[in-house]
N, C-alpha and C positions, 0 to 999 in steps of 0.2 A: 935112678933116684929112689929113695925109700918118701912116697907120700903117706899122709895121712889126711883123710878127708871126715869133717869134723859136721855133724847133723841128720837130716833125718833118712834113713832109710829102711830098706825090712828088718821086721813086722810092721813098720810102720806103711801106710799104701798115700797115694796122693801125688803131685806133679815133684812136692820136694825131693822126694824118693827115689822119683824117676829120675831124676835129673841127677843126683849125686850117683848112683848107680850105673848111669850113662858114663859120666865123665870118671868113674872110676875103671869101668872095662877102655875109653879111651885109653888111659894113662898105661892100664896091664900089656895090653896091645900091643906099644911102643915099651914092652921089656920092664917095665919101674913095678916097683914092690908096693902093694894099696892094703893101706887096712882103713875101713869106714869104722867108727866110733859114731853109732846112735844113740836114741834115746830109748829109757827102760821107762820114763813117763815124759812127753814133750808137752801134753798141756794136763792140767787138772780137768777132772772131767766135766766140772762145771762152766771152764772157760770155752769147751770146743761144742761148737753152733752144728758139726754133723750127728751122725748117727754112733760112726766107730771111728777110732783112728787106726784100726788095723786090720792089714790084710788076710785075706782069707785065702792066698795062692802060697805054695811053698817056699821056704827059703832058695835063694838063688846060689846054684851050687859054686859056682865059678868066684864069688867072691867074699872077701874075707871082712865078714859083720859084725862086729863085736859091740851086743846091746850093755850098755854101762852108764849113761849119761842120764842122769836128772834134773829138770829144769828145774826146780824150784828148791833143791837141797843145795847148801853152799856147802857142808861136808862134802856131797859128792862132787862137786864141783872143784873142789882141792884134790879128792884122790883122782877122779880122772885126768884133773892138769899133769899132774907128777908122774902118773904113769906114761902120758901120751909122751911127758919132758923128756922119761928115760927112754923113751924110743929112739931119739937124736935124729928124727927124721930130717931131709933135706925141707922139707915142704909141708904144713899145714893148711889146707884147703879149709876153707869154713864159707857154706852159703845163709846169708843173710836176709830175713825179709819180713823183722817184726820186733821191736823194739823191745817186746815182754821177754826176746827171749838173748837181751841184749848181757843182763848180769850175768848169765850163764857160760854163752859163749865165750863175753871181754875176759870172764874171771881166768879160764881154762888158758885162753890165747894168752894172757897176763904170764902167768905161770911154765907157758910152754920157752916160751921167748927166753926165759932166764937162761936156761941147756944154749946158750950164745950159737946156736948154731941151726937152730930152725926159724923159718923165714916163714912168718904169716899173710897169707894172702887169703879175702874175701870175695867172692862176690856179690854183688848186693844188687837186688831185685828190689828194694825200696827200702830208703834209709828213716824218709820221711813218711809214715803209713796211711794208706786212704782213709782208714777210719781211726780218728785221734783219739789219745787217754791221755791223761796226766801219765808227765814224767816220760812222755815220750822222746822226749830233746835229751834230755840227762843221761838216758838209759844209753841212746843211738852213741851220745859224745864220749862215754864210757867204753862202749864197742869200739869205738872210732880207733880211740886213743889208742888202743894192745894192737894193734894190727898196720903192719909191714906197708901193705899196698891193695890196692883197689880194684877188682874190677867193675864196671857200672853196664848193664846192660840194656843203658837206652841213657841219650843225652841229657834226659831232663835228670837223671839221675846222679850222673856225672857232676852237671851244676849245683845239687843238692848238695852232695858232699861236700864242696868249699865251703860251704855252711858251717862245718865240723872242723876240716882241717885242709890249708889250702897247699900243704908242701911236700905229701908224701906223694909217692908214686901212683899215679891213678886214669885210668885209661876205657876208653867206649869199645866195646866188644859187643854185640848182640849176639841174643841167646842163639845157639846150634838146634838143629834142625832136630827134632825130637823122632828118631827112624828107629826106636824100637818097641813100636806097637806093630810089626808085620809089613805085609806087603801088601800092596792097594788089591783091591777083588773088583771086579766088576759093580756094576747099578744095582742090576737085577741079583747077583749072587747076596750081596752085601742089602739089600729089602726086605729080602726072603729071609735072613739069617736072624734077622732081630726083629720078625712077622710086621711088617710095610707093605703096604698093596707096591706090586713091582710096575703098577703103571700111573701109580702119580709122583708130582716133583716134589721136592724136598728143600727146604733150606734147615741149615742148622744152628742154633745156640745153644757151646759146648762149655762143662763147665761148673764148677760150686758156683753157685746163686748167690751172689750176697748185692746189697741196694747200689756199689757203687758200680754195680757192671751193666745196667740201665737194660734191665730186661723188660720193664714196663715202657720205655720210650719204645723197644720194639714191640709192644702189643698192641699199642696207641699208635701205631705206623702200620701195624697190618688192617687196623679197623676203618685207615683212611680209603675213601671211594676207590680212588688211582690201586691200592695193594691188594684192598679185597676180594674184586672181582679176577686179580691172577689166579691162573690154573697150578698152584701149586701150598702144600704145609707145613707149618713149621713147625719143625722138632726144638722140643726144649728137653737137652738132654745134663742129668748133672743133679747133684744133690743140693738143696736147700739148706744154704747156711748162713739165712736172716728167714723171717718171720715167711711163711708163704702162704698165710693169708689173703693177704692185700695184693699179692698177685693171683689167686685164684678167683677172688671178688671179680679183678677185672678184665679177666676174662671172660666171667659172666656177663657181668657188667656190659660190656663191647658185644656180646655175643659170637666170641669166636671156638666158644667149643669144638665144632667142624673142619678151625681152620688152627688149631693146636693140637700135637699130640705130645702129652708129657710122659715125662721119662726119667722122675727124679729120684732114682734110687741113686747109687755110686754108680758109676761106670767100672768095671773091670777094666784092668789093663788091657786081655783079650778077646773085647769088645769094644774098643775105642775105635779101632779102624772097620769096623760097619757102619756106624753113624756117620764118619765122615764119607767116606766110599759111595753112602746112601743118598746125599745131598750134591745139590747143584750148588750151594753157596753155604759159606760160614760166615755169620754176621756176629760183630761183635760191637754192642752198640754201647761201650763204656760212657760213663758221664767223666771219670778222670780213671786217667791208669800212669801206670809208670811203661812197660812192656805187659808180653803174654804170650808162655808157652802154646797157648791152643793157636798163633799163625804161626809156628814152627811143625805144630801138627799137618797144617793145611798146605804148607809147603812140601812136608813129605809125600802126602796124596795129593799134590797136583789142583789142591781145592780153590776155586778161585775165592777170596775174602773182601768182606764191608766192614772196614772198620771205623771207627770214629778219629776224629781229629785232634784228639789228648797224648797226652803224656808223649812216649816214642811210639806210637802204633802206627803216626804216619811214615816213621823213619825207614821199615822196615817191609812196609805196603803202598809200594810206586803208585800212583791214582791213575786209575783207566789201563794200568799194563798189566797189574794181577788181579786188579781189584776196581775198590772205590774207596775214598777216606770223603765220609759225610762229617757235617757239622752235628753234635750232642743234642739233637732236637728230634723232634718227629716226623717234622714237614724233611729235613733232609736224608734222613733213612729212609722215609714210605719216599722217598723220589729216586734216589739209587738203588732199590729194591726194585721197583717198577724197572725202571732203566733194564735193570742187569735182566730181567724175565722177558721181555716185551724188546729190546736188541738183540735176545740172543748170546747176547759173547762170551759166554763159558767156554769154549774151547780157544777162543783168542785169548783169555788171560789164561788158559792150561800152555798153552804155546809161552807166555811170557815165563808164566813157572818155572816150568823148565831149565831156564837160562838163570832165573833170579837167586833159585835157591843153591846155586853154585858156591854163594857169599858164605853160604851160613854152615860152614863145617867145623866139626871139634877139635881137628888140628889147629884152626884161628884160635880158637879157646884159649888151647894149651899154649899155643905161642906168646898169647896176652898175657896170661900167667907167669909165663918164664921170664917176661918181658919186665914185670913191675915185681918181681920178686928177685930181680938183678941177674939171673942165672944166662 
């Protein structure tokens, strides 16, 4: 097949990038012709909460990037659609996960569709967005409309979409195992490497910082009697992309200076797998989520994960075999936190790992794909 995968990738850096980039050496792999079409501006700079939107690591030689797309031009948004139209590709791939960037996308998909012979299929990581704007309904049902079929990567998401539209093709796939940050290193190799004293324990929270990922319910859980006195610190690793004040406050506040070590630059790509390699545990203590590439991370390293009881995180995090799925509070984090330090069972949920993350390969992907795009 001749695909076409539609959004962000390099120069752009971040988990969208990784992920379109992933599923396009899948597709190359299996023989099919990929070209990515990114973006030459995806936010204006006043709308993006980090530092940069772009990577500092070289272009990737293997695949074929062609930066041309601007969010916010509807000109470009015409000449991109018409060029991608004259492609006649079998397949337009578009991942989805933000409704600001819904004109842009529907308009190009709009436009592609006409050439009768390319089949648009999306993935969508959230149709409905954790943190609401005006005109987020309008934007998504715009999107909605230009586009073939569905894929939803966690059930709540799946239901969301009826919301939009209840009769196109549309089908639950969870995200594929995220296995191109390296290969696991040891405790000690992986301590040393990103300077950790190599003989204390580690848990981690990986990740852009923004308020709805309840990085504060886990600080308020370490400072409970039962978590503080564990022999182990927590890494907070990840760039601040809401205010990090109010979390610095309370840290102090708690007095867990000793028992935080922050780490809020960006993560490099190749530096992601020492953070995790480094820790006994990845907590992810969201107050609402849809899914999250970082337990597709922890899946590849073997990592055992905490997550919370929202959106599909427990879908995809069996309770007690990889992991733990606590309720969005305090009292139930600083208890499965405790639990997990004080039982022991790190290598009994690495044993489940094992077995579990069998589920989550990018041949599923593609099959899902091929599945709702009729082929």
């Amino acid at each position: 097949m001749k695909v076409v995968i539609l959004g962000s990738a390099h120069p752009l850096r971040g988990g969208l990038a990784t992920y379109n980039e992933r599923i396009a050496r899948e597709y190359i792999a299996l023989g099919h012709e990929v070209v990515i079409y990114t973006f030459s501006l995806q936010y204006p700079n006043f709308l993006f909460p980090g530092t940069t939107q772009y990577s500092d690591q070289p272009a990737p030689r293997d695949l074929n990037i062609n930066v041309a797309v601007n969010s916010v031009n509807p000109l470009n948004w015409l000449l991109v659609g018409n060029e991608i139209k004259k492609l006649n590709a079998d397949l337009l791939l578009i991942k989805f996960w933000l409704p600001f960037m819904a004109p842009c996308l529907g308009t190009i998909a709009r436009i592609v569709k006409g050439n009768r012979k390319t089949k648009v299929v999306s993935i969508i990581d959230n149709i409905i967005p954790h943190e609401k704007r005006p005109g987020d309904f309008a934007f998504a049902k715009y999107f909605v409309k230009n586009v073939d079929g569905f894929i939803a990567q966690s059930r709540s998401v799946l239901e969301d979409l009826n919301q939009f539209d209840s009769s196109k093709p549309k089908v639950f796939s969870p995200h594929p195992l995220y296995d191109n940050f390296g290969e696991a290193v040891s405790k000690a190799e992986a301590k040393a490497t990103i300077g950790l004293d190599i003989n204390t324990n580690y848990a981690l929270f990986f990740g852009f910082i923004r308020d709805y990922k309840g990085l504060d319910l886990l600080l308020q859980a370490l400072a409970t009697e039962q978590v503080r006195k564990l022999d182990f610190k927590l890494i907070v690793a990840g760039e601040f992309y809401s205010d990090s004040k109010p979390y610095l406050d309370l840290i102090k506040e708690l007095k867990l200076e000793d028992k935080v070590i922050l780490r809020t630059d960006f993560i490099p790509d190749d530096k992601v797998r020492f953070y995790f390699c480094a820790s006994d545990i990845v907590i992810q203590p969201y107050k609402h989520a849809t899914q999250s590439g970082v337990t597709q991370i922890c899946y590849h390293f073997n990592k055992p994960m905490l997550v919370t009881n929202v959106g599909g995180l427990s879908e995809i995090v069996p309770h007690e075999k990889v992991g733990y799925v606590a309720e969005p509070n305090v009292e139930s984090i600083a208890a499965y936190t405790a639990k997990f330090y004080t039982e022991n069972q790190e290598q009994y949920f690495i044993e489940n790992i094992e077995e579990e993350k069998k589920k989550y390969s990018w041949s599923a992907m593609l099959s899902s794909i091929a599945k709702v795009a009729g082929f």
